[in-house]
N, C-alpha and C positions, 0 to 999 in steps of 0.2 A: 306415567311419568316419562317425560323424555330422556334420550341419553345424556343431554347438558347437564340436565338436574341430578341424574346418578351419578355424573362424574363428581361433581360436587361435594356429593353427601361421601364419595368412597375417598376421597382427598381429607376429609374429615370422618373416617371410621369412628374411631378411638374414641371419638367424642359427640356421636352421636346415639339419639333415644331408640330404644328398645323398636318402636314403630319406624322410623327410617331405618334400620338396618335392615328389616324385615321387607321394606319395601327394593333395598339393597340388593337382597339375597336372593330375591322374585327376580326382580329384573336380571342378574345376573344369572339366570340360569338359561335365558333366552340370547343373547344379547353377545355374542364373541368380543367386540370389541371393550365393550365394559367387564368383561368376565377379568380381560386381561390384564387392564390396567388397575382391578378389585386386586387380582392376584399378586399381581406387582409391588400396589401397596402397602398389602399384610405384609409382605418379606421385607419393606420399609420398615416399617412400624415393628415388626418383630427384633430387627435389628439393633432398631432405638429404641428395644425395652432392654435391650443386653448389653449398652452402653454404662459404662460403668462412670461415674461421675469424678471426676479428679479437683482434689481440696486444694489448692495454693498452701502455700508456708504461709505462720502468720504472721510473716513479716512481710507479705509479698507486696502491702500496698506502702506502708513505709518504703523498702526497697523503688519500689517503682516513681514515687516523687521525688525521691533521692536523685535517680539519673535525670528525670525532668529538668531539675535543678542545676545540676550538672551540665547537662548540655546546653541550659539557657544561658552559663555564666559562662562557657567557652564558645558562645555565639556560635551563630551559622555560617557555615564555610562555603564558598564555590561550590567544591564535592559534594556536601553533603547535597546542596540544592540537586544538581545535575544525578544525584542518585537517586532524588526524591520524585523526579521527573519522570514518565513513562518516556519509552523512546520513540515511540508515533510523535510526540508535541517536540521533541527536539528534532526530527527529522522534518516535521512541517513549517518548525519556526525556520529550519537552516534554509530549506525549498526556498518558504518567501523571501529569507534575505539575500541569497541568490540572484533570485528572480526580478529582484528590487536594484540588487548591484549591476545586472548584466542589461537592466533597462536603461538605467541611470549614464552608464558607461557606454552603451549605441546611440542614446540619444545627447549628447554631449558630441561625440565624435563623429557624430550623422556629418554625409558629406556634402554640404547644400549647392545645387547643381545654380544657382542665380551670380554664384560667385565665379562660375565658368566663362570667360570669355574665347569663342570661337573666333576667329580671324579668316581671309579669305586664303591665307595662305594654308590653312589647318584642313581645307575644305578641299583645295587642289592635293595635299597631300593625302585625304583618304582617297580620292578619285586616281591617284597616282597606284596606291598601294591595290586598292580594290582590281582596277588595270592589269598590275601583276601578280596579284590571285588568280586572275582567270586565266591568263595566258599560260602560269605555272601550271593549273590543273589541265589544261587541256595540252598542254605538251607530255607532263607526266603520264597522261593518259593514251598518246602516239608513242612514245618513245616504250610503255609498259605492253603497246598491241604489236610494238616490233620486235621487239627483246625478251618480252617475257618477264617473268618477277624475277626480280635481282635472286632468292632463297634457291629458286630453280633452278638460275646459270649458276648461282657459285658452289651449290652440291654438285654441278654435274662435270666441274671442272677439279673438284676433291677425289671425286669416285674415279 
């Protein structure tokens, strides 16, 4: 018999016939991983034969359609819902509505570039500004190979 088959039959000890235990007992005497999990499950089973059984009052079923009753006549509340809830479905509903608002809210507010009108004067003034980009950096970059970094002169006029 294979291991699948003994695992099987050792998951159902308790209630198996005199010839599968036997065949049980065989195999597990070869077999480490079945021996283990054989083992495992008698300390189960021994367990839940030392389970003691607890009686309910005998009022416990009366009692219990009582609050049935009860809470059906004070309906369900917000709370109750939001208690009844696991908190993965509340965290995934909040995500998507999130995700639904901050879609909603960019595309609404999107800024459509057709509505832009450039002019020639818009065009002389990036050529203007671009102009005094480069002139700035390349002077900054004379006046820093003659002087040095401003942090340099003004420590050495503190010291």
């Amino acid at each position: 018999m294979s291991c699948k088959d003994i695992k099987e039959f050792i998951l159902e000890y308790p209630n198996l016939t005199p010839d599968q235990i036997g065949r049980v007992k065989e195999h597990v005497k070869d077999c480490s991983d079945c021996s283990l999990l054989f083992k495992q499950s008698k300390e189960v089973w021994e367990v839940l034969d030392m389970w003691e059984e607890i009686e309910p009052r005998g009022d416990f079923i009366l009692r219990f359609w009582n609050r049935v009753d009860k809470e059906r006549k004070e309906g369900f509340s917000l709370v109750d819902l939001i208690k009844s809830l696991k908190i993965r479905w509340i965290a995934s509903v909040a995500l998507v509505l999130v995700s639904l608002i901050a879609f909603l809210v960019f595309s609404f507010f999107e800024h459509s570039k057709s509505d832009v009108v450039i002019t020639e004067k818009d065009i002389e003034d990036d050529k203007i500004l671009l102009e005094l980009e480069n002139d700035l950096s390349s002077e900054t970059l004379d006046l820093l190979y003659i002087y040095g970094l401003w942090n340099e002169k003004s420590e050495g006029k503190e010291g």
